[in-house]
Structures are given as structure tokens and as C-alpha cells.
C-alpha positions as CSV (number, residue, x, y, z in Angstrom):
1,X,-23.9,23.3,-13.9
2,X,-21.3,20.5,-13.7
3,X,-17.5,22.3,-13.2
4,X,-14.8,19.9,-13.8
5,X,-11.0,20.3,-13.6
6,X,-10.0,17.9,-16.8
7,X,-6.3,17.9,-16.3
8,X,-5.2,16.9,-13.0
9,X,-1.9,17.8,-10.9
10,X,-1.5,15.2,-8.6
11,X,1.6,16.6,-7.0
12,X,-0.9,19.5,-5.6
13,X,-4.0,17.2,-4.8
14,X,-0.8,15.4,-2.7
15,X,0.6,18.4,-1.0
16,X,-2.9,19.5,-0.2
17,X,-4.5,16.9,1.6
18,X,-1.1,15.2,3.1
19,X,0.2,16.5,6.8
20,X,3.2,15.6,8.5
21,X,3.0,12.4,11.1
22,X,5.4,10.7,13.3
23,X,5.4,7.3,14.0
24,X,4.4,6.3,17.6
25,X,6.9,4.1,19.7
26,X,5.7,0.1,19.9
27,X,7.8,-0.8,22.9
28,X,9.5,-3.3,21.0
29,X,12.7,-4.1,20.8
30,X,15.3,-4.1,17.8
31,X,16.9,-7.6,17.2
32,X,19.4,-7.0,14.7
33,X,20.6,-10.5,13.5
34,X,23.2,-10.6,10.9
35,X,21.5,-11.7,7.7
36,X,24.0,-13.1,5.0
37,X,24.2,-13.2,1.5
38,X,20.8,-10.7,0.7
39,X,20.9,-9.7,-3.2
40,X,17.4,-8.3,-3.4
41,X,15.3,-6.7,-0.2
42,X,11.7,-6.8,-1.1
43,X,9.4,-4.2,1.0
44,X,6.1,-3.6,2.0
45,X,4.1,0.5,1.9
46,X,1.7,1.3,4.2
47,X,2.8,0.8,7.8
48,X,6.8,-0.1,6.2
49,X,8.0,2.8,4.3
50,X,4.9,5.4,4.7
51,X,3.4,5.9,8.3
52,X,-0.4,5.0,7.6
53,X,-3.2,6.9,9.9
54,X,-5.3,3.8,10.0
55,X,-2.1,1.3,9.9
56,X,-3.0,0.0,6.7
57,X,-4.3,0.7,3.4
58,X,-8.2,0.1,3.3
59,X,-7.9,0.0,6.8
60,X,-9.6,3.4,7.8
61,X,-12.1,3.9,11.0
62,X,-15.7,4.7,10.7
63,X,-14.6,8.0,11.8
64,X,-12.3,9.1,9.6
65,X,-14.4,7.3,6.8
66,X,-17.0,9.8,7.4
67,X,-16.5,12.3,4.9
68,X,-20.1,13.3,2.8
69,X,-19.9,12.5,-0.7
70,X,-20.6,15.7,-2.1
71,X,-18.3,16.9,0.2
72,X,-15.5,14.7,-1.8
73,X,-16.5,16.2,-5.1
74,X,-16.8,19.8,-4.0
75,X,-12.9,18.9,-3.2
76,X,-12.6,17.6,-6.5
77,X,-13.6,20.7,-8.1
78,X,-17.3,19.1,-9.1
79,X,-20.5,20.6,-8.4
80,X,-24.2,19.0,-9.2
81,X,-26.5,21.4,-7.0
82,X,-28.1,20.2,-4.1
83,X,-29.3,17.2,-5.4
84,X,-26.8,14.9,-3.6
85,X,-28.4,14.9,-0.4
86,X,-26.3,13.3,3.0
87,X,-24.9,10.1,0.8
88,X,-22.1,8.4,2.9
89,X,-20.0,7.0,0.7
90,X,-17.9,4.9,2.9
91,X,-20.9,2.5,3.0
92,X,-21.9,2.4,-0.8
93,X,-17.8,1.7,-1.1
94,X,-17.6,-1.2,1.6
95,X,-21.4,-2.6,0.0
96,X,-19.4,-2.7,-3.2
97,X,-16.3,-4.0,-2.1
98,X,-17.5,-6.8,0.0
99,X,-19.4,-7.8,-3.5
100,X,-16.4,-7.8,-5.6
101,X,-15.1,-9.8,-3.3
102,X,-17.3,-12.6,-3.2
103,X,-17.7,-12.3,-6.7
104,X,-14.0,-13.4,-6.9
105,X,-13.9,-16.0,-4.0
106,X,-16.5,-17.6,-6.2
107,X,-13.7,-17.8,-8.7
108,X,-11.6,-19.2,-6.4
109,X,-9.7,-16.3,-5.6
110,X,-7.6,-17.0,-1.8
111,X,-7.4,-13.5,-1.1
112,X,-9.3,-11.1,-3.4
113,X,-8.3,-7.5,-3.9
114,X,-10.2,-4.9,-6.6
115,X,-9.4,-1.8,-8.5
116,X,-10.8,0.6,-6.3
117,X,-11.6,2.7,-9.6
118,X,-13.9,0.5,-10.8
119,X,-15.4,0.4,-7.2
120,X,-15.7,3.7,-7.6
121,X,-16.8,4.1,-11.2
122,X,-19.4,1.4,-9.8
123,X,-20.9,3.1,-7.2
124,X,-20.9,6.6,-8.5
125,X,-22.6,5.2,-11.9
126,X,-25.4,3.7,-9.7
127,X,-26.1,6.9,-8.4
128,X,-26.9,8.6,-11.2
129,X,-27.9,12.5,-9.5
130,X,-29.2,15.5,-11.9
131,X,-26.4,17.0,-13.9
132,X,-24.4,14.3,-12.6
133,X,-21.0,14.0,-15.0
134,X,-20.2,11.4,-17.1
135,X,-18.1,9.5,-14.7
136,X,-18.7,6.6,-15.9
137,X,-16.6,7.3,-18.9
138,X,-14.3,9.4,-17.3
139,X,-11.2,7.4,-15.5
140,X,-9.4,10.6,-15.0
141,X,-11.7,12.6,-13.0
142,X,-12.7,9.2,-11.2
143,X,-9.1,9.1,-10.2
144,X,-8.8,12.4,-8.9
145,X,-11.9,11.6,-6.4
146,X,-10.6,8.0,-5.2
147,X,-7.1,10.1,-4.5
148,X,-8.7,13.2,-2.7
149,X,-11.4,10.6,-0.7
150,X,-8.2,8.3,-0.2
151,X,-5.9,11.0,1.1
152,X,-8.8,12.2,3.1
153,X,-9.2,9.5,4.9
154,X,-6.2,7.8,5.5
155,X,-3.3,10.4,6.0
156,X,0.2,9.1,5.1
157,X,3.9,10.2,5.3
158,X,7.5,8.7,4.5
159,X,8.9,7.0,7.3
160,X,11.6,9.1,8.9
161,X,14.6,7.4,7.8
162,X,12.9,6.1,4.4
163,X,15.6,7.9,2.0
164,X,18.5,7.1,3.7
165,X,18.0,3.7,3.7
166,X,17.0,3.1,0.3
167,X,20.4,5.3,-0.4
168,X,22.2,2.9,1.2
169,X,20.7,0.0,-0.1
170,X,21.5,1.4,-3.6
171,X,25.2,2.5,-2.6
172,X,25.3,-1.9,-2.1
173,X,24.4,-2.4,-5.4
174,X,20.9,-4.7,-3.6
175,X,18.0,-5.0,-5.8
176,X,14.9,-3.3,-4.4
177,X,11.4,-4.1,-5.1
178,X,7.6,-4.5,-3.1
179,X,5.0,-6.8,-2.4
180,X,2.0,-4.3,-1.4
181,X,-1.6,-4.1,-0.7
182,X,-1.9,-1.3,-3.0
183,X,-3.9,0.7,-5.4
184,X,-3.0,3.0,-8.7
185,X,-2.7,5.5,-6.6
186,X,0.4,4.4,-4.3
187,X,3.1,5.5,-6.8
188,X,1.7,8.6,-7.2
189,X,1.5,10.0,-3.3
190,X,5.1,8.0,-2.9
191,X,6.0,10.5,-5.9
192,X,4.3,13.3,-4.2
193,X,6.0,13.1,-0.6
194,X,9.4,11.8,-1.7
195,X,9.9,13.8,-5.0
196,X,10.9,10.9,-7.5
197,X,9.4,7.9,-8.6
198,X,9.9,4.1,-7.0
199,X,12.3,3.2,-10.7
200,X,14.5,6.8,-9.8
201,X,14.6,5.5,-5.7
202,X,16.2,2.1,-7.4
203,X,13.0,0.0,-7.3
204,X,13.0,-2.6,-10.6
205,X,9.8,-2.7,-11.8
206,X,9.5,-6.2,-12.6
207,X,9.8,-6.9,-9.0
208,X,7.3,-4.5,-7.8
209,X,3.5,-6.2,-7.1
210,X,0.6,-4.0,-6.2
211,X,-2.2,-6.4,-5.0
212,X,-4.9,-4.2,-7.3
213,X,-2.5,-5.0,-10.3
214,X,-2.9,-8.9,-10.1
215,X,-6.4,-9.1,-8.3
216,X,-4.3,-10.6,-5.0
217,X,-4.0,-9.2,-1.9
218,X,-1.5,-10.3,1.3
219,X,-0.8,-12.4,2.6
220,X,-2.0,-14.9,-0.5
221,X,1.1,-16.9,-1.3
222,X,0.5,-16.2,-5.0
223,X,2.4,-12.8,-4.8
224,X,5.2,-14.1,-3.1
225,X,5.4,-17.1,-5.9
226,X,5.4,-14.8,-8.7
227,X,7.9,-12.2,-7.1
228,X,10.1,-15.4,-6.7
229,X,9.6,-16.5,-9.8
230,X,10.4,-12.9,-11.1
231,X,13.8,-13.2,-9.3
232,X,14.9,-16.4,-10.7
233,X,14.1,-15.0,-14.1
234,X,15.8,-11.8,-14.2
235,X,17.8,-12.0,-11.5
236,X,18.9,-16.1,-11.4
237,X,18.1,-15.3,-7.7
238,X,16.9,-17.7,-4.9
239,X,14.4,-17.4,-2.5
240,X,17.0,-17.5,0.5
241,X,18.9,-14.4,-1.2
242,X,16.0,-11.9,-1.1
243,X,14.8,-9.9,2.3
244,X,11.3,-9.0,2.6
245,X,10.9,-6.6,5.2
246,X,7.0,-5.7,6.7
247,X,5.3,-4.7,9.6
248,X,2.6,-7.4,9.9
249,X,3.6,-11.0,10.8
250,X,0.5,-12.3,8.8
251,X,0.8,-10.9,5.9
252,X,4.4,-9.8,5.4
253,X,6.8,-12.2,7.8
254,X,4.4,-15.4,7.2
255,X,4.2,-15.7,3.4
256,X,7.5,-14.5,2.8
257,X,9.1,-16.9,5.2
258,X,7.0,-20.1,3.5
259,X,8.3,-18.9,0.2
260,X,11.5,-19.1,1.3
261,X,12.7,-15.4,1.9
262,X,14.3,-13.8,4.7
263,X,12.7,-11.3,6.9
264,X,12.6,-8.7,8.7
265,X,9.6,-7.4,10.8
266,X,9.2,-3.5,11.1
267,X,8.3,-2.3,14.8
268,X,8.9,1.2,14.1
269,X,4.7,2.0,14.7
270,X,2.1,1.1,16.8
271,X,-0.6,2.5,14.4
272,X,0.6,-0.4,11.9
273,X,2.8,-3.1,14.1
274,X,0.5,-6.9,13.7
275,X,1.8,-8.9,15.8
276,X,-1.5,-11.2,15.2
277,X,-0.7,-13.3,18.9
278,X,-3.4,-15.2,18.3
279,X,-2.8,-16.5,15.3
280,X,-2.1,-19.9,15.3
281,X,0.0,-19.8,12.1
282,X,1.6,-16.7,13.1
283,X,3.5,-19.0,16.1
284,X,4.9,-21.0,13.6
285,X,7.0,-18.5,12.1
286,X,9.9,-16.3,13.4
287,X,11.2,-13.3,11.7
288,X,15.4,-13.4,11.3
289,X,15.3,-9.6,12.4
290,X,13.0,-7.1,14.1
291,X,13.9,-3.1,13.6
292,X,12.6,-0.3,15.1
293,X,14.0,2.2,12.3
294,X,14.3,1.7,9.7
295,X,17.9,2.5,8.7
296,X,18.3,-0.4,10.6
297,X,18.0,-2.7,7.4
298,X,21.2,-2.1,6.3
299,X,22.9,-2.8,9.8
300,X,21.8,-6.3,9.6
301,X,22.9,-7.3,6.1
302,X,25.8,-8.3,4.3
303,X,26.2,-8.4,0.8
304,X,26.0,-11.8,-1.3
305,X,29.1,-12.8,-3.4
């Protein structure tokens, strides 16, 4: 007998599976370099403004992938009997993953990213167990699984300072937006643990890019050419007036900086710091700041004419 919960309160499924973390000191050392003339600050999520267990979204251990999948759907409020057996679904996920994304390197994607509901939807659909539901036709309860599995398995919490600093950043009139490896369901725990929505925080939602949105992920150049382009647009910004702030110096502080941005490298976590040392391309770039906290953005700017 299949039992499902049709309407789905993501606020709860958030306070449910979320628990408080602190971010754990790097070592580093804040550099706080007057940056002039900043109109727009563009950020990154995971490992930025949200702590991220694993440091990263997609980025969680075999550990703490581990959950059983009819473990996930008992959370979800689904039950199919017995029929479901040990299935580890972090393998069936990363089988499927790894095939979307040679699928789109074939298209001649740089950096391919997917919907991870159509992962799912994929995966789950292949299973096909006794009185299993009609997921396949069913985006909403697939949601509520990806979100439960996702909160499961990589905890996150807002970055102590993360309010304040967008609060001053508004009181300066600076445009806000992100470039994030990100999925559908970002807005909603960033909703869930903060109490309003990225528009009511001051984020403009033309310039805010989740990777799953435009099949990209970081640190392809193509999200920071359409964010600039987005700026010019709406904005009649330049790439020198916009601060993009991130905690990896491959993905964040190296395409940003070739695009022509400012930046700003977050060293407020170990869990999610990427220095990437060996990285040849990552010597050729330097960030103009490095913070520790994150209210620290607004120390280093000055508003643009």
C-alpha cells in the first residue's frame, strides 16, 4: 500500500533534517584591500553564504552518502513493503550522473551540470519495485525525496554573519546576485534557514545563475559571460564594477577574475576553503581581498559614483 504526502511543506522538511554548524577556523589570514567603485557583488552558496558539511554541493563522502533508499522514502512519507531490498542509492545516483555527464561533454558541453530531478526521476523509474508509485510522473513527490536525501547528506547552515552583511550591502544601494553550483532546491533551504526569499534579501533575479538552470557548472566561463552580459544590459555595468566573492580559487576567484570582475576569496571554513595549490592556473591569479567573515565584504568596498 503506497502512502504519499501530496502537498509538501518544505519549510518543515527544512527544519527537520537541518542542525546548526559552525564554521571551522582555516588559519588564514584576512587581507582587506580597499576595492573601489563596486556597483554589483556577485556571490557564491555552498561553502560562501551557507556552511556546507561536505564543503560543497555534490560534494558529499561515501559516508555520509550512505543512506538506504528505502530508508529515504520511509522519510518521505512512502512505503512499498519489503520489496526494496539494501539499494544504495548514492551509487545508482553517481552511475547516472557521470552518464549525463558524458552525454553532454559529447555535446560539447566544458563543464556539464544536470537537474538532479531528472537524475532522480531516472534512476527511480529504472527501478521499478512492486507498488512502486508513479514517480515518474510525479515531480512533486520526486522533489520532496532529492530534498530529504539532499539534506540528509550534506547538512547546511547560514554563515554566521550572512544577514548582516547582505543588510549592509542593501543599506549601499549595491546590486546583489550569485553564480552557484546549484540545484532547484537551493532557494528553498536558503528560504527555510533565513526566513525570506533571495528577491526579499535584495538579490535581482536576473543576476542570479544556478548551474542546473543553464546546464553549466563552475568554474566554466560561460556563467560568468552571461552574468556580465546580464549586467551591461540591465545594469549598463562593467565587469571591473562587480565583486564576486567565493571560497574556491578554481571555480570562484579564477573565472571571475578572467571575466573581468573583482574578487574576493572567502576563508571563513576549512570544510569549504580550495586553495587548489597545485593548480597551475590557479597561480596565475590573485584575489584583490581575502576575508575570514564575512561581514568583512563591506569593510573592503566603497561605493561607485
Amino acid at each position: 500500500m503506497v502512502d504519499i504526502e501530496k502537498q509538501t511543506d518544505y519549510n518543515s522538511l527544512v527544519s527537520r533534517y537541518c542542525r546548526r554548524l559552525k564554521p571551522i577556523a582555516t588559519g588564514s589570514k584576512a587581507v582587506l584591500s580597499r576595492i573601489e567603485r563596486i556597483r554589483a557583488v556577485i556571490f557564491d552558496i555552498y561553502g560562501t553564504l551557507f556552511i556546507s558539511a561536505s564543503g560543497d554541493i555534490g560534494r558529499a563522502d561515501r559516508e555520509r552518502s550512505g543512506p538506504l533508499l528505502a530508508d529515504v522514502l520511509k522519510a518521505a512519507g512512502i512505503s512499498v513493503g519489503t520489496g526494496l531490498g539494501n539499494v544504495a542509492i548514492a551509487d545508482l545516483l553517481q552511475a547516472e550522473i557521470h552518464a549525463e555527464h558524458e552525454r553532454q561533454k559529447l555535446r560539447g558541453t566544458d563543464y556539464p551540470e544536470v537537474d538532479i530531478v531528472a537524475v532522480w526521476k531516472s534512476v527511480l523509474c529504472g527501478l521499478r519495485f512492486p507498488g512502486w508509485p508513479d514517480v515518474c510522473n510525479d515531480d512533486e513527490l520526486v522533489k520532496k525525496i532529492v530534498l530529504i536525501y539532499e539534506l540528509w547528506v550534506n547538512p547546511v547552515w547560514p554563515m554566521p554573519g550572512v544577514t548582516q552583511t547582505l543588510a549592509a550591502l542593501r543599506e549601499k544601494r549595491i546590486l546583489m546576485g550569485v553564480i552557484s553550483n546549484a540545484q532547484f532546491y537551493t532557494p528553498i533551504v536558503i528560504r527555510g534557514l533565513l526566513g525570506k526569499g533571495l528577491p526579499e534579501l535584495g538579490f535581482d533575479p536576473e543576476l542570479t545563475l544556478f548551474s542546473y538552470a543553464v546546464s553549466r557548472a563552475k568554474p566554466s566561463s560561460m556563467l560568468f559571460a552571461l552574468l556580465a552580459a546580464r549586467l551591461k544590459q540591465h545594469h549598463s555595468l562593467e565587469p571591473g564594477e562587480v565583486l564576486y566573492v567565493g571560497n574556491d580559487m578554481l571555480n570562484d576567484i579564477l573565472p571571475a577574475a578572467r571575466c573581468g570582475f573583482k574578487t574576493v576569496l572567502f576563508a571563513g571554513d576549512a570544510r569549504s576553503l580550495r586553495l587548489r595549490p597545485q593548480n597551475p592556473e590557479c597561480k596565475t591569479v590573485k584575489p584583490d581581498a581575502v576575508i575570514t567573515d564575512l561581514q568583512q565584504v563591506a569593510k573592503v568596498l566603497t561605493q561607485g559614483e
